[in-house]
N, C-alpha and C positions, 0 to 999 in steps of 0.2 A: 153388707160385709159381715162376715163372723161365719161362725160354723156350728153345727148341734149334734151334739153328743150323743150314739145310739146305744153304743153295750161299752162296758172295761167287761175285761176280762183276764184272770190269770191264772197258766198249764205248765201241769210238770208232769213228768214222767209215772204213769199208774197213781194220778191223782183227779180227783174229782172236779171238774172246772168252779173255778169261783167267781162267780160273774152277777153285773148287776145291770138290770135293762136301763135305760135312760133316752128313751123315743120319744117322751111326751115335753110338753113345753116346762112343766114342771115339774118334780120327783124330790120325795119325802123320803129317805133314809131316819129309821127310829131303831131305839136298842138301846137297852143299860151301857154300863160302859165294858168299857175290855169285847168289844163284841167288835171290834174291825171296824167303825165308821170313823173315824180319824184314820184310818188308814188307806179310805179308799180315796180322799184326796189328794195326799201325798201319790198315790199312784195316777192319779188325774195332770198331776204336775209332771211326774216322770213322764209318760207316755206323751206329754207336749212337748219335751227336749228340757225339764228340768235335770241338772246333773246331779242332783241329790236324788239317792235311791229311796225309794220307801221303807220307812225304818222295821228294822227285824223284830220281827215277833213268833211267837213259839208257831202259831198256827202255819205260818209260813213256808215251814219247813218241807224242803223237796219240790217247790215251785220254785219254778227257773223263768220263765218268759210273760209277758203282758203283752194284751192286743186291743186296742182302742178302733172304736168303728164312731164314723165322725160321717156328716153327711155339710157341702159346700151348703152357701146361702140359694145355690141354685136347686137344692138336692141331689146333686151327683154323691154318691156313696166311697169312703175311704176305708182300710184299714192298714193301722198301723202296728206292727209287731217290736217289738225290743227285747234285748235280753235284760233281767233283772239284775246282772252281772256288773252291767253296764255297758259301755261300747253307742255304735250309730241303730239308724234303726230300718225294717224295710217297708215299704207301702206299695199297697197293691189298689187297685182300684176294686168296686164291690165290699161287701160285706164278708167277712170266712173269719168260721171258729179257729182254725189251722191253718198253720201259712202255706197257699202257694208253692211252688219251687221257684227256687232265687233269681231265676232266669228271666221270670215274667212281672221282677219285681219294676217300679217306676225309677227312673234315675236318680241317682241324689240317696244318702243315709243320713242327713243331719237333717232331725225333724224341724228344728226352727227356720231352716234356710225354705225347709218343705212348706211349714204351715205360711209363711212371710209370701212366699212365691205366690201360693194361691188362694191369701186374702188380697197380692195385689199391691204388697208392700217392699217389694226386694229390694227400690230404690228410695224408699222413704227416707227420709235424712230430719233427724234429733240432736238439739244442743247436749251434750252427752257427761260433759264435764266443763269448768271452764275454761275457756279456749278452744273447745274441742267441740264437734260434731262426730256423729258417724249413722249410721243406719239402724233403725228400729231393730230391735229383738222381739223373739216372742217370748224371754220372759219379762220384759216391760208389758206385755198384752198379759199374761199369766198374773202378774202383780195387781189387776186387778180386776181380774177374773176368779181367781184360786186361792179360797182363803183358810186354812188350816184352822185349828181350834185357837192355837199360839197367837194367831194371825189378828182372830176374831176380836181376842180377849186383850191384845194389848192396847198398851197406852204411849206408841209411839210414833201414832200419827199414820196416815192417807199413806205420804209419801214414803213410809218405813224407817227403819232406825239405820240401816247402812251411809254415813254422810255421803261415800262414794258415786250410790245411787241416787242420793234426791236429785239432784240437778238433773238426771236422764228421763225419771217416773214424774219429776216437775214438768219436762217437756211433751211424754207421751199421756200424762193429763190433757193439756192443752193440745195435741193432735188430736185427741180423742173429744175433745168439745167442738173442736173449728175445723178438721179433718183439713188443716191445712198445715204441710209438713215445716220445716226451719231447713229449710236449702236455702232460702233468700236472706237467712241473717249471715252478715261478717261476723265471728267470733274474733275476740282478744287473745291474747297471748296467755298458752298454757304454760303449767309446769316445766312438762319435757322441752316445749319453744325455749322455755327459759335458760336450759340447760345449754340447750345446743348451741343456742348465742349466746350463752356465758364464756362457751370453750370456744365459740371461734372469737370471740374479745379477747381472752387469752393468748390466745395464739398468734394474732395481730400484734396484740402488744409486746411480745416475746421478738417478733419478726421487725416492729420497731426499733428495740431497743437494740437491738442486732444491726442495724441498718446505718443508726446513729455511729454509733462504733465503729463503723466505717469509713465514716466521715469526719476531717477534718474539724478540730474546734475551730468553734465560731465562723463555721463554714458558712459562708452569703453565696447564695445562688447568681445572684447580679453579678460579683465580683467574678467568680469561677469564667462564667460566660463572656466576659469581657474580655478576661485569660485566653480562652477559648479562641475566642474571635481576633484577639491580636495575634495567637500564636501561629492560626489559620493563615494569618497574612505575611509572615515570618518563613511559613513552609512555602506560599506560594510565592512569594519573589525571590527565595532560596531556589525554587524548582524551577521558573525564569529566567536566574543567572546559569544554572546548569546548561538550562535550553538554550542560550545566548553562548556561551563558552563553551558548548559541550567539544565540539574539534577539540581546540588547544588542550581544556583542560583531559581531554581523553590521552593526546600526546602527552601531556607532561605525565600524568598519572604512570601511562604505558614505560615513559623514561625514567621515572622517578622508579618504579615496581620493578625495571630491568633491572637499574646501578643498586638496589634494594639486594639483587640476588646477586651480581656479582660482588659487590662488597663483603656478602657472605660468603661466597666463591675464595676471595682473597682473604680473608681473617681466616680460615681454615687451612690456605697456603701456608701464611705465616705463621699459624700455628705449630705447623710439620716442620715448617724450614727452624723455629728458636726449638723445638724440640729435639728436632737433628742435631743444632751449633750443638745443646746442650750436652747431649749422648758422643760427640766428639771431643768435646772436652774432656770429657770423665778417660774417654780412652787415649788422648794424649799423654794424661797423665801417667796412667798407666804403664804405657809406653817408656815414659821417662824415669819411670821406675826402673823399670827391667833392664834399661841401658844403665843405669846407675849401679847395679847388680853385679851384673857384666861387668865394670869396670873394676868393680871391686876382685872379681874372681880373677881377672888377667895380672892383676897386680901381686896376688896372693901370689899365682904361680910364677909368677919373676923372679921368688926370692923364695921358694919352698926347698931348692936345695942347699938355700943357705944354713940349713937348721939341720941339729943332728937326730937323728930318731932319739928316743928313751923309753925304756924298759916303764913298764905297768907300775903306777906308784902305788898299788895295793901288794901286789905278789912280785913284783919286779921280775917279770918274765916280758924278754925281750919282746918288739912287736912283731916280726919278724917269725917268732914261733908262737905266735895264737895261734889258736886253730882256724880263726875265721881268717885271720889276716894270712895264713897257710896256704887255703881252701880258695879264696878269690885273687886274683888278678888285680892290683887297685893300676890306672890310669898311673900315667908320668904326668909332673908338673908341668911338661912342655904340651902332652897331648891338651889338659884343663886350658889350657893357653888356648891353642888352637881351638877348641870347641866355643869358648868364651868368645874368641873374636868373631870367628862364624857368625853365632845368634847375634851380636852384639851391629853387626852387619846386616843382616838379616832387618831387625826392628829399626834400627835406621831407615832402612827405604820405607816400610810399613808406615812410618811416622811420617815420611817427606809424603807419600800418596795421600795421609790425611790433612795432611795442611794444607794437598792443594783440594782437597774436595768438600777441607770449611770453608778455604777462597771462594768454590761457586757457590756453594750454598749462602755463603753472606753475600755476594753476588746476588743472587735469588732473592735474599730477602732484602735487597735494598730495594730491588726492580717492584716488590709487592707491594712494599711497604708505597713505595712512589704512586703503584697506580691505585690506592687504597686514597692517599690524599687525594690525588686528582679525581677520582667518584665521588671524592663526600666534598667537593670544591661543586664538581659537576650539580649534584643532591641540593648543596645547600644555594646555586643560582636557580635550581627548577623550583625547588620549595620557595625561594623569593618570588618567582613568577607565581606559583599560583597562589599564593599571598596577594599576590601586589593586583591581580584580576582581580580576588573578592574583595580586596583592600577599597579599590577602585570605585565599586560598583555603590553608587548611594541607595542601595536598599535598607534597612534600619535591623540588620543582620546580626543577632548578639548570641546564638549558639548553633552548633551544627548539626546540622541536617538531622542524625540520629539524636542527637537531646532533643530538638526538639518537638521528635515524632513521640516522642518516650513522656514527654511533659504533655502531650496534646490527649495522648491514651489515659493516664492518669487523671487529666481532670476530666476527662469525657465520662471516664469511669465515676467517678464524685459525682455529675451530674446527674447519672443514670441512675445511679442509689439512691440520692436525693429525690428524681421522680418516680422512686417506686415508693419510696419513704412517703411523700404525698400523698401517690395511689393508695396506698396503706392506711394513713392517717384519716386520707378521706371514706375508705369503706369502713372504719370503725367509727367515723362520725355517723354515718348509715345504720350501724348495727347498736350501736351503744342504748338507743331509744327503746328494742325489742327487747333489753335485758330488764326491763323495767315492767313488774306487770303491769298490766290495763284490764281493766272489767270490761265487760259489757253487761250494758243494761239492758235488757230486753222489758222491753213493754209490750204484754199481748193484748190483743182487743176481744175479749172474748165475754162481757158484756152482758149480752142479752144470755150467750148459750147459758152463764151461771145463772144469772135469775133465775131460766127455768130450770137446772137441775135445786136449784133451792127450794122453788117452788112444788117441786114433785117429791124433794123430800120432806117438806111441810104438809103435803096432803097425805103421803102413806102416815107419817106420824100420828097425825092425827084420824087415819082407818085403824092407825092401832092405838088409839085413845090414849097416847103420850103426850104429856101436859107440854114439854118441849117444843110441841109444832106451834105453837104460838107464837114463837121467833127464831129462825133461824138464817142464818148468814154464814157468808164464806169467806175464809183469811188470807190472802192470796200468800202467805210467807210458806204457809202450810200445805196449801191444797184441800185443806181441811175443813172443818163446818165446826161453827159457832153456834150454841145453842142457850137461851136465855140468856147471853153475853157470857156464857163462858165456854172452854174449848171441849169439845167433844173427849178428846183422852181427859179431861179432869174427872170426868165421871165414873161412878165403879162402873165396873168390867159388864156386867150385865146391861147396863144402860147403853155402855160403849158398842156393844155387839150389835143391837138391834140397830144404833143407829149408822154404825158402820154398813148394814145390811139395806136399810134405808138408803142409803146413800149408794153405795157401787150397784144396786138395780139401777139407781135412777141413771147415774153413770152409762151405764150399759143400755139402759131405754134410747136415751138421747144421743148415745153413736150409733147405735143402728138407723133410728131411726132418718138420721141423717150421712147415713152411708158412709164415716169416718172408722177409722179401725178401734175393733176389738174382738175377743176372742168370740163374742157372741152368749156368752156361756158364764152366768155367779152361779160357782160352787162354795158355799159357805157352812161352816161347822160352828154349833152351838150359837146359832142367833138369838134366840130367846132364852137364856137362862134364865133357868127359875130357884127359888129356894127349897124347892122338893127334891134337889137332884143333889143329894150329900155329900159329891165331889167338892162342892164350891161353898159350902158351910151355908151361914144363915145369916150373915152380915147384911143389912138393908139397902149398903150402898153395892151391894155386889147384886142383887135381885129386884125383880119387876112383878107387876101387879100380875097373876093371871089371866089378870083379862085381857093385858097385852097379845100373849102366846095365844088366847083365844082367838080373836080379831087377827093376828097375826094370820092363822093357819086358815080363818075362812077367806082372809083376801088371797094367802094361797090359792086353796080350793078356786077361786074365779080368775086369776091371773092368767092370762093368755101371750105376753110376750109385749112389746116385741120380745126375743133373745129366750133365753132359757135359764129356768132356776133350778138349782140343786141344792137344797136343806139338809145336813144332819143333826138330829138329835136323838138327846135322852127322852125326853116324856112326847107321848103322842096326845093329838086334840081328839075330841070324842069321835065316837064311833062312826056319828052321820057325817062329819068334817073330813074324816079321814076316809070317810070311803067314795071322797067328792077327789082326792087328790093322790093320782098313782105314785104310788108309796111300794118300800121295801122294809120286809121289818126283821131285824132282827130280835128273836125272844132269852139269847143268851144257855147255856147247856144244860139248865136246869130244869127247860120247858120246854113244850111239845113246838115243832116248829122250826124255821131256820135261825142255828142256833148263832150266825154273826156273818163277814163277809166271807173266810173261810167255811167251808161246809162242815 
């Protein structure tokens, strides 16, 4: 499992390709500094589906795209194209300095989902965080395959400095020792778990508190249900006596609902008949008025020629010569008579017609008023009968029929609330436990695979005459390697490099070798630091013997794999060393030669 690295390469438009071969099992990248070899792993990581671009540098400039040529563990041949831009990427099957057209690209533009598929891992499954699982990355394979300068030199451990990530590169360690995935472990409850059953505890108890509220204080469920059960039996021999008496009580009902409506019938009679008496009255009087009127004028005139006219007590002009009294005609005292008696005649009879026609109308309202008693006589014997039925009947009958349908809904309803209130109470006793984190402990058995990666980094240490290999040991907290009992990051940077180098070969020996995943592929920068190289001053705890980088570069020179290595550095090993091990060199602008990874 893994893949091997044939060419990078990177094309811009009217620029010179910059490309470096990488076909043999092992390849020496040398050059001062500022010459591009830190940057060609940063582009090693981009072209695998890293999201960080290769950081900008002046040479750069006018290069748009990179194309990686990668060949399977079977050697079938890939390449992959991306823009420097950023974005997905395209793969073509074969080898090409130029992409193809789009058309004949392979499915898929996400290089990690691409490389995962065809090492064979797209269902691999990793404790990822905790409580959490999810499916390998390829930059968990990248993490320790692809080691930048930064990478080499720190002092933050195997597993990295991101805490997010240890728990993932702690598990795809262990895949990579036991090539056995974590689909069979139960994981604990995560964070976001925690969240989610926090807010539905919430929201229970919200729906609780709501529910209670509903329900009567010091509501007993025992007691409701007895309610229930008595009332039950309350309706049913209520609904027994109906079905036993339903004839009669339908007649009575029917008699009682008839004299119901004529009672109303008659109170609306006798309404009209006192409001009649009442408006006869009023015109009696009336009446009696006007005859009283009348009597007065006929009297007037019996004795108007007993008086003598007289003259106007203002002007003392006789009456007789006003003008008005000249001008009209006035009536004789005798005709006022006769007119008087007329009307006065007249309203008599009008008077005699209403007296006789308040006679019928109190006539009318006596005869109403009579049959108004005899309905509510009739009323109050049928209401004694259907009394005296349900009086009768020993059923244990103490409210009617609609109370107590209205009383039986009410508490059915309390009950109902109360069993959902339960239901409620009892899935937050279900959920209350999940709010609580839980670890899991993983214990792996991976045992023998660490000895021998200890072992194999005890023997390179000691091909490169490092007093270190004498003892070393692994920390399972870390991932990391123990050297004379102390941690591998205690040591300066220089010591830390080679032995971090030491160790992800062996790494990388021991999954291929046993067919567990990895990229296939240590590209690492600056493993041998030395104190010749004036980036990194002269500090003793920062550099190593030369004889290290010596021994170092000839076990280069014979390393055959498994998997593949890729070194950059500053200082090259002698002439017959280096020309044992296919190498690129860059000589910097000063010298004759290629002058970095840009041309």
């Amino acid at each position: 499992m893994g893949i091997r690295a044939i060419r990078l390469a990177v094309t811009g438009p009217n620029k010179t390709i910059a490309d470096i071969d990488f076909s043999q099992h092992s390849n020496l990248i040398l050059g001062p500094s500022d010459t591009g070899k830190s940057y060609v792993v940063g582009c090693l990581k981009y072209a695998l589906g890293s999201d960080t671009k290769p950081k900008q540098i002046k040479l750069a400039s006018g290069y748009d795209q990179i194309s990686f040529q990668f060949a399977t563990s079977s050697g079938e041949p890939y390449t992959a194209f991306r823009s420097l831009a950023g974005g997905g990427s395209l793969f073509f099957k074969g080898c090409h300095d130029l992409p193809p057209p789009e058309n004949q690209a392979l499915k898929g533009h996400d290089v990690n989902t691409f490389v995962l598929n065809m090492l064979g891992l797209g269902k691999t499954q990793i404790v990822k965080a905790e409580g959490k699982k999810g499916k390998i990355t390829a930059g968990d394979l990248r993490h320790y395959s692809l080691f930048t300068e930064s990478d080499t030199l720190s002092d933050k451990g195997f597993l990295g400095e991101q805490v997010i990530h240890k728990t993932r590169h702690n598990s795809a360690f262990y895949l990579m020792m036991t090539g056995v995935d974590d689909s069979a472990i139960v994981v604990g409850s995560n964070n976001d778990d925690l969240i989610r059953e926090k807010g539905k505890l919430m929201g229970l108890d919200e729906a609780i508190n709501s529910l209670k509220a509903e329900l009567p204080e010091e509501f007993k469920e025992i007691d409701y249900r007895l309610m229930v059960e008595k009332i039950d039996k309350q309706i049913t021999a209520n609904q027994n006596l109906l079905r036993e008496h339903s004839a009669e009580l339908n007649t009575l009902n029917s008699k009682m609902s008839s004299i119901g409506r004529e009672l109303l019938r008659f109170d609306g009679m006798r309404s009209s008949a006192l409001e009649t008496l009442e408006r006869f009255r009023l015109l009696d009087c009336k009446y009696l008025s006007d005859l009283e009127r009348l009597e007065l004028i006929r009297t007037a005139a019996s004795v108007f020629d007993a008086f003598t006219p007289l003259p106007c007590a203002l002007c003392n002009t006789p009456v007789l010569q006003q003008s008005k009294a000249a001008d009209e005609q006035l009536p004789s005292a005798e005709q006022m008579a006769i007119s008087a008696n007329a009307e006065y005649q007249k309203i008599e009879a009008l008077r005699q017609g209403l007296t006789n026609a308040t006679k019928d109308i109190e006539t009318e309202l006596h005869s109403v008023e009579a049959n108004i008693k005899n309905l509510k006589t009739e009323q109050v014997s049928l209401a004694s009968r259907h009394a005296e039925i349900v009086t009768d009947h020993k059923s244990p009958i103490s409210h009617e029929l609609t109370t107590l349908t209205k009383l039986h809904s009410e508490y059915v309803t309390f009950l109902k609330t109360y069993e959902k209130l339960q239901q409620f109470e009892d899935k937050r006793k279900s959920i209350e436990p999940n709010t609580k984190k839980t670890k899991t402990k993983i214990v792996r058995n991976a045992i023998d695979e660490i000895t021998g990666i200890v072992s194999r980094v005890e023997q390179l240490l000691g091909l490169w005459v490092l007093d270190e290999a004498r003892k070393v040991s692994f920390d399972e907290a870390t991932c990391d390697l123990y050297l004379l009992e102390s941690p591998r990051t205690s040591y300066g940077k220089g010591k830390r490099a080679i032995f971090l180098t030491a160790y992800s070969v062996a790494v990388m020996e021991h999954a291929l070798q046993i067919n567990s995943p990895h990229l296939g592929i240590v590209a690492i920068d600056s493993p041998v630091l030395t104190y010749r190289d004036p980036k990194y001053g002269k500090l003793n705890e920062d550099t190593i013997e030369m004889t290290v980088a010596d021994k170092f570069f000839d076990w280069m020179a014979g390393w055959r794999g498994p998997g593949q290595l890729i070194v950059l550095e500053n200082d090259e090993p002698t002439a017959d060393v280096l020309s044992l091990i296919p190498h690129t060199l860059f000589v910097g602008p000063h010298s004759d030669g290629r002058r970095g990874f840009y041309p």
